[in-house]
C-alpha positions as CSV (number, residue, x, y, z in Angstrom):
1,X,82.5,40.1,109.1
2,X,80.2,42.5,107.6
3,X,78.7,42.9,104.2
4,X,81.1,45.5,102.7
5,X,83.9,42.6,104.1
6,X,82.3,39.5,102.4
7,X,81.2,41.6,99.1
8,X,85.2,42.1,98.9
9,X,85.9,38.8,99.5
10,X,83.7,37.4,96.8
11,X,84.8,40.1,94.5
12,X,88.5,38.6,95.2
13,X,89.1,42.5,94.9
14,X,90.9,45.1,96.9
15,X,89.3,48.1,97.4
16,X,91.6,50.2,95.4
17,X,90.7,48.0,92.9
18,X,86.7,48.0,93.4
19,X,87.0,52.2,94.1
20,X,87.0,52.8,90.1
21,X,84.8,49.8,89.2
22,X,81.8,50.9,92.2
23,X,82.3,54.9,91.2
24,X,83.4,55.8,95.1
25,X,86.5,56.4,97.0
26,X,89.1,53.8,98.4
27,X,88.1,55.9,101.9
28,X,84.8,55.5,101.2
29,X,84.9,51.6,100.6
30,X,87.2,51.7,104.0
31,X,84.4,53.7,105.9
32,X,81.7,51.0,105.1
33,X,84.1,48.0,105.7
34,X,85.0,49.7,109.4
35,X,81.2,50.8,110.2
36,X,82.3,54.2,110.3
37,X,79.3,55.0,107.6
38,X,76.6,52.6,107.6
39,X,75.2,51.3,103.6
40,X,72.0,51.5,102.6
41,X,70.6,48.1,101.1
42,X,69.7,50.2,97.7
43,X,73.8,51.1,97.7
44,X,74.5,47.6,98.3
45,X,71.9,46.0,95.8
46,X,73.9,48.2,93.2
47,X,77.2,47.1,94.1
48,X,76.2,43.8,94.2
49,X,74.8,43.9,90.6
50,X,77.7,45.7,89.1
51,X,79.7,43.2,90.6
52,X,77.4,40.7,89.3
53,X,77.1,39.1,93.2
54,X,74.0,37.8,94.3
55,X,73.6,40.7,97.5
56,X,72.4,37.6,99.9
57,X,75.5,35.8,99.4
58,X,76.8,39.1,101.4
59,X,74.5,38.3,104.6
Protein backbone atom coordinates (compact mmCIF):
# COMPACT_ATOMS: atom_id res chain seq x y z
CA UNK A 1 0.00 0.00 0.00
CA UNK A 2 1.40 3.28 -0.80
CA UNK A 3 0.95 6.69 0.75
CA UNK A 4 -1.71 8.17 -1.60
CA UNK A 5 -3.63 4.49 -0.60
CA UNK A 6 -3.26 4.79 3.29
CA UNK A 7 -3.94 8.88 3.16
CA UNK A 8 -7.40 7.65 1.53
CA UNK A 9 -7.90 5.17 3.89
CA UNK A 10 -7.57 7.40 6.95
CA UNK A 11 -9.46 10.05 5.19
CA UNK A 12 -12.39 7.29 5.01
CA UNK A 13 -12.81 9.24 1.59
CA UNK A 14 -13.13 8.28 -1.95
CA UNK A 15 -11.22 10.15 -4.27
CA UNK A 16 -14.05 11.74 -5.98
CA UNK A 17 -14.74 12.92 -2.81
CA UNK A 18 -11.06 14.19 -1.75
CA UNK A 19 -10.69 15.59 -5.68
CA UNK A 20 -12.69 18.96 -4.63
CA UNK A 21 -11.49 18.99 -0.95
CA UNK A 22 -7.28 18.55 -2.15
CA UNK A 23 -7.92 21.17 -5.38
CA UNK A 24 -6.87 18.19 -8.04
CA UNK A 25 -8.49 15.86 -10.30
CA UNK A 26 -10.25 12.35 -9.45
CA UNK A 27 -7.39 11.25 -12.39
CA UNK A 28 -4.91 12.85 -10.74
CA UNK A 29 -5.63 11.22 -7.18
CA UNK A 30 -5.84 7.89 -9.38
CA UNK A 31 -2.37 8.55 -10.99
CA UNK A 32 -0.57 8.87 -7.46
CA UNK A 33 -2.63 5.97 -5.97
CA UNK A 34 -1.33 3.60 -9.15
CA UNK A 35 2.40 5.16 -9.28
CA UNK A 36 1.77 6.35 -12.55
CA UNK A 37 3.04 10.06 -11.18
CA UNK A 38 5.17 9.93 -8.30
CA UNK A 39 4.23 12.81 -5.09
CA UNK A 40 6.47 15.03 -3.88
CA UNK A 41 6.64 15.04 0.13
CA UNK A 42 5.82 18.98 -0.02
CA UNK A 43 2.38 17.76 -2.12
CA UNK A 44 1.83 15.29 0.47
CA UNK A 45 2.64 17.41 3.66
CA UNK A 46 -0.25 19.66 2.23
CA UNK A 47 -2.71 17.05 1.77
CA UNK A 48 -2.01 15.64 4.85
CA UNK A 49 -2.57 19.09 6.64
CA UNK A 50 -5.75 19.89 4.85
CA UNK A 51 -6.88 16.70 5.76
CA UNK A 52 -5.77 17.33 9.09
CA UNK A 53 -3.55 13.73 8.98
CA UNK A 54 -0.44 13.44 10.67
CA UNK A 55 1.72 12.67 7.01
CA UNK A 56 3.73 9.78 9.00
CA UNK A 57 0.72 8.04 9.80
CA UNK A 58 0.85 7.59 5.75
CA UNK A 59 4.39 5.72 5.83
Amino acid sequence: MNEIEKLILISKKSAKELSPILKTTEARISEYKTGKRGISVRKLREWCNVLNINIRDCF
